[in-house]
C-alpha positions as CSV (number, residue, x, y, z in Angstrom):
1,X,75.2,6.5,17.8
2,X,73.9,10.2,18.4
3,X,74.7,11.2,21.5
4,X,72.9,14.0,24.1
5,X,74.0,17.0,22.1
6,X,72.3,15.3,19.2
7,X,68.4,15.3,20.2
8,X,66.6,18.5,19.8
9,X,65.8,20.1,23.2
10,X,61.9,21.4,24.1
11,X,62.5,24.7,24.7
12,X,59.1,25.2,27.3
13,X,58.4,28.5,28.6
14,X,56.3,29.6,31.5
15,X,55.7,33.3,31.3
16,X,53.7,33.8,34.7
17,X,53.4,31.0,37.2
18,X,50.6,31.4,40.1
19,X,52.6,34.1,42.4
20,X,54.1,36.6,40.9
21,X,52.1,40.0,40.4
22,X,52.9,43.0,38.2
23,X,55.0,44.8,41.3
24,X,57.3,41.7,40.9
25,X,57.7,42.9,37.1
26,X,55.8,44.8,34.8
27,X,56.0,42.8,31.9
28,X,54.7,39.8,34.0
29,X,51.7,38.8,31.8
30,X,48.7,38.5,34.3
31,X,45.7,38.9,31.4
32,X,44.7,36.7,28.8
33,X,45.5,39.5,26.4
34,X,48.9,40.2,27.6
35,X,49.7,36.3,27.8
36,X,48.6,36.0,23.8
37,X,51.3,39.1,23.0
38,X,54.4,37.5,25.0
39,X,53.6,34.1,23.6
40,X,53.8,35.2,20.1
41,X,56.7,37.0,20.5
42,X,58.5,33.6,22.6
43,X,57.1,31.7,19.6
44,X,59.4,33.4,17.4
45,X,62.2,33.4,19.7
46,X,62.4,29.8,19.6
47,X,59.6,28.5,22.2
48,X,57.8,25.7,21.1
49,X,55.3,25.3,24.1
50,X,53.7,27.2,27.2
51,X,53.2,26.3,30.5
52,X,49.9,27.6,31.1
53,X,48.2,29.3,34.5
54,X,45.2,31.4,34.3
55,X,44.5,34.6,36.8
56,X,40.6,35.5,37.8
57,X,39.6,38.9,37.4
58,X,41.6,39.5,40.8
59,X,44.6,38.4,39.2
60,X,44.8,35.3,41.6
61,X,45.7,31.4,40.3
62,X,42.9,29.7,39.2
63,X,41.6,26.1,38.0
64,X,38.5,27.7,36.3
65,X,37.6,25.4,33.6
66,X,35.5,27.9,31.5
67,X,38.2,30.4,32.7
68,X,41.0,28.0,31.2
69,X,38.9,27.8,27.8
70,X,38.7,31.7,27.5
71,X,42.6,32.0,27.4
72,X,43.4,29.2,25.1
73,X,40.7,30.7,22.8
74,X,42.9,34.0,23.1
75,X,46.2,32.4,22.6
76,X,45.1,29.7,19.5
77,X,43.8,33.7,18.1
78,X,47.0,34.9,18.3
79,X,49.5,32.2,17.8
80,X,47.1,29.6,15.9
81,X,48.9,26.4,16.3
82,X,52.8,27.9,16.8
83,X,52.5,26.8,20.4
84,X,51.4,23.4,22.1
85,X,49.5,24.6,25.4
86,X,50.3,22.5,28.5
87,X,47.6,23.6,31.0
88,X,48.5,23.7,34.9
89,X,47.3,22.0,38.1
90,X,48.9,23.7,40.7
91,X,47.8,23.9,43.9
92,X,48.7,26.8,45.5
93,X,47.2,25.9,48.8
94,X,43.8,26.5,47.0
95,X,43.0,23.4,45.6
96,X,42.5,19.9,46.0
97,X,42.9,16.1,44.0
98,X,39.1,16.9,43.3
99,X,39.3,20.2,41.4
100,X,42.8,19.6,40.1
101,X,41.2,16.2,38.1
102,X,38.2,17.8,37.5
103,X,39.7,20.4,35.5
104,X,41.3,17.9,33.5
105,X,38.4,15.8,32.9
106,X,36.4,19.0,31.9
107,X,39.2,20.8,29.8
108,X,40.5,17.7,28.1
109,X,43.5,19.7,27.5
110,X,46.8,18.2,25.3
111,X,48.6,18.4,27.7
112,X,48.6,19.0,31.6
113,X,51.4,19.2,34.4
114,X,50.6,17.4,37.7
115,X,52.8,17.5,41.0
116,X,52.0,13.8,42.3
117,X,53.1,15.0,46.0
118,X,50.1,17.4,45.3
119,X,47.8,14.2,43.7
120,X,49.2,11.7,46.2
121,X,50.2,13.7,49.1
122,X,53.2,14.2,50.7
123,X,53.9,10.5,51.3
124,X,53.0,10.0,47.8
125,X,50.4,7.0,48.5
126,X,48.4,7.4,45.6
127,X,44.5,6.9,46.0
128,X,42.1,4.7,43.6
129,X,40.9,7.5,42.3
130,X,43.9,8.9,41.7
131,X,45.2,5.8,40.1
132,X,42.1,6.0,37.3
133,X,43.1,9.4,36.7
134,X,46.1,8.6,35.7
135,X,44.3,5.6,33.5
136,X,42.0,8.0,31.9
137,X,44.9,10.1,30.9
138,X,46.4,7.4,28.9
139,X,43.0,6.5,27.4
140,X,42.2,10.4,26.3
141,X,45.8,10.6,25.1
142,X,46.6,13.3,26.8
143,X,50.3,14.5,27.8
144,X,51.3,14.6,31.4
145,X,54.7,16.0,32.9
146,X,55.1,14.8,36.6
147,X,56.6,17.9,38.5
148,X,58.9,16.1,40.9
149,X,60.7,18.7,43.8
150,X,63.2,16.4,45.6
151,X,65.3,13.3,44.3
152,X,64.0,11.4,47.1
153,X,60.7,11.9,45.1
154,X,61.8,10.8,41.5
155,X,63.0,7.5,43.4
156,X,59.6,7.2,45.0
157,X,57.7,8.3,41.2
158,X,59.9,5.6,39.8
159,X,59.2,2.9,42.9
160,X,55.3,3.7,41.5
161,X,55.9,3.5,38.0
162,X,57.0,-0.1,38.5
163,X,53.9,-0.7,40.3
164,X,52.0,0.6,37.0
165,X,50.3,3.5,39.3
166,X,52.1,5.5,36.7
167,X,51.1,3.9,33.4
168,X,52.7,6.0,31.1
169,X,55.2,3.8,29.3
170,X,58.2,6.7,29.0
171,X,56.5,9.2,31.4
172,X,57.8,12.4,31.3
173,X,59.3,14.2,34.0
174,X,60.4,17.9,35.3
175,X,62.7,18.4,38.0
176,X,62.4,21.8,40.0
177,X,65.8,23.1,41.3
178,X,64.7,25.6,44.4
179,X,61.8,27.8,45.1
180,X,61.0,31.4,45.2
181,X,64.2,32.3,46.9
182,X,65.4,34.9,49.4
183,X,68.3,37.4,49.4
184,X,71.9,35.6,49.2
185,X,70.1,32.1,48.6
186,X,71.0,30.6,45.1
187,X,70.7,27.2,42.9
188,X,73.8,25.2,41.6
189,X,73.5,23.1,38.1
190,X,74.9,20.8,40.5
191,X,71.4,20.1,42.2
192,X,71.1,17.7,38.9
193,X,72.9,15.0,40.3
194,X,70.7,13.8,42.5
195,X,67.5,13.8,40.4
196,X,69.6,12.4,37.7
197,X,71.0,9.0,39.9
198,X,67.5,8.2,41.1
199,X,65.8,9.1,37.6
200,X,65.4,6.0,34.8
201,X,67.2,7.6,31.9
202,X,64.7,6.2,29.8
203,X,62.2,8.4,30.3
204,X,62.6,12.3,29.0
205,X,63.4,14.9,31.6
206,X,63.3,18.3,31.8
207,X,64.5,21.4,34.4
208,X,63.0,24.5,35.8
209,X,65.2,26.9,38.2
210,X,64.7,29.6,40.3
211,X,66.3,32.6,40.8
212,X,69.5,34.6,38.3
213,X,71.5,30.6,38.3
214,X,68.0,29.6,35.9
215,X,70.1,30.0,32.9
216,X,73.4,28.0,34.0
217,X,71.1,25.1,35.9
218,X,68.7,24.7,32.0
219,X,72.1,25.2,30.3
220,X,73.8,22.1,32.2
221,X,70.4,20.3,31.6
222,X,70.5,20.9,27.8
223,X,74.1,19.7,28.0
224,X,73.4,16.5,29.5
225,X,70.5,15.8,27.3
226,X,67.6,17.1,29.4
227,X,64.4,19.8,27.9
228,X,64.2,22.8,29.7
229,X,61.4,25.6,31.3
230,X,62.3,29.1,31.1
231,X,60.5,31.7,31.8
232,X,58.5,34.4,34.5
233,X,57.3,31.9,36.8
234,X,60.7,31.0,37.9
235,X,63.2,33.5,37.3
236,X,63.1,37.7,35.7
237,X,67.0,37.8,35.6
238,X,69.9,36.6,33.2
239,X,72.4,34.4,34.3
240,X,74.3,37.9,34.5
241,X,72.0,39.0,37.0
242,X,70.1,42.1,34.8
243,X,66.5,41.7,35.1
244,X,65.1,40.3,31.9
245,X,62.9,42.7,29.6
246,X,60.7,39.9,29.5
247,X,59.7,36.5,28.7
248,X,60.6,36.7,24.9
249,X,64.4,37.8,26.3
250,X,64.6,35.0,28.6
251,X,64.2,32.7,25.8
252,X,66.4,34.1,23.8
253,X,69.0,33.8,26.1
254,X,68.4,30.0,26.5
255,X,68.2,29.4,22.4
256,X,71.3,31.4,22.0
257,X,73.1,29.2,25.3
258,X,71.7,26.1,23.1
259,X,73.7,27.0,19.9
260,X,76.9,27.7,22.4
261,X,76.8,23.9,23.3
262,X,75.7,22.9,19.6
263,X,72.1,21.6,20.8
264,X,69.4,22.8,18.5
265,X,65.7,23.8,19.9
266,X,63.3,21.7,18.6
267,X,61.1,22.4,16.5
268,X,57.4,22.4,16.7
269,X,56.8,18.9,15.4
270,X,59.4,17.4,17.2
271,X,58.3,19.0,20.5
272,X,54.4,17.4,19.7
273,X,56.2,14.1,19.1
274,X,58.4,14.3,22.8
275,X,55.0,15.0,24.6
276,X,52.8,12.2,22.4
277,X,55.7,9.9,23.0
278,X,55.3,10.6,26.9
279,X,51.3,10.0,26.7
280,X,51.2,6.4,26.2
């Protein structure tokens, strides 16, 4: 039987992220033109798919539908179909449910990650319309990845599953290891146990980290049969600690860490297949 090192791994990458600005690095892609450029370039590095935010003409997160449409025009111009496009609903302490579903609904995109402590609320007590969000998405066959924070959530996202408020069959999941972190704080690959004992190994997984430990936390992940996100939104530095050149670099690193354990990326048909798999 094939075991973890066997599948091919979704190499994601998410080049900007709703915080960062160009003083945090200036390779941080914050247009529409300079996002097209980088993903090209983390195409041919190995990426498969892009984690997609937007920034208005401030350079501030947004859920702009029409704004949303621009981009993806830019980046299908540029990389025509080398990428799959997973749009954001992040929050950021500017939006609601109501705009984050309405974006959805309007944008129809293939694919869409969605925090359900940001859906539900904290508690996680979903609401009815919430629930036929979640419906719809299955109906529209589009692809969501449920951004869980803490294992006390995936037990709680797994608690709803069996309820069928998460109707996916073999939902799709991303655990985050930390947050934008201070001086001396750090991550630990070891953060994976926990999300891994309450997770259903079932359903496909996948890990972001913050911070210079990024590379060892998605390299552990990879080992243990997990997809991984890499890229500007969560870290600018090599497991080394140099500050990347940029998002291209960063993925490099990771495809190069995946040979190491004898994981191969996969490719671009296999990564549409892992995300289709995960909308029904």
């Amino acid at each position: 039987m094939p075991g973890e090192l066997d599948r091919p791994c979704l190499v994601m990458v998410a080049p900007n992220g709703a915080r960062r600005r160009k003083a945090d690095h200036p390779a941080l892609p914050v247009t529409a033109e300079e996002l097209a450029r980088q993903a090209t370039a983390c195409a041919a590095a190995g990426a498969t798919a892009l984690h997609l935010h937007v920034r208005d003409e401030d350079g501030h997160h947004s859920l702009d539908a029409e704004l949303y449409r621009a981009w993806i025009e830019r980046l299908r111009e540029e990389t025509g179909a080398d990428l799959l496009l997973q749009i954001t609903t992040e929050a950021v302490g500017r939006y609601g449910p109501v705009e984050q579903m309405a974006l959805v609904r309007t944008l129809r995109p293939e694919a869409v990650s969605i925090a359900p402590r940001e859906l539900f609320g904290e508690r996680l007590e979903p609401s009815e319309e919430s629930r036929a969000f979640l419906r719809w998405l299955v109906e529209a066959r589009i692809s969501p990845q449920y951004i869980l924070y803490t294992p006390e959530e995936v037990a709680r996202f797994h608690e709803l599953r069996a309820q069928g408020v998460i109707p996916q069959k073999r939902p799709f999941v991303l655990f985050v290891l930390g947050r934008y972190l201070g001086p001396g704080e750090a991550v630990s690959p070891a953060g994976l146990c926990g999300f891994l004992t309450a997770h259903d190994q079932a359903c496909p997984w996948a890990v972001c980290a913050f911070g210079r430990e990024e590379t060892a936390c998605l390299l552990a992940a990879a080992a243990m049969g997990g997809h991984v996100r890499v890229g500007f939104e969560n870290s600018l530095w090599h497991g080394d600690g140099r500050l990347a050149r940029d998002n291209a670099e960063r993925v490099e690193a990771i495809i190069d860490g995946l040979r190491l354990l004898g994981r191969r990326a996969a490719n671009l048909g296999e990564s549409r297949a892992i995300l289709a798999e995960a909308a029904g």
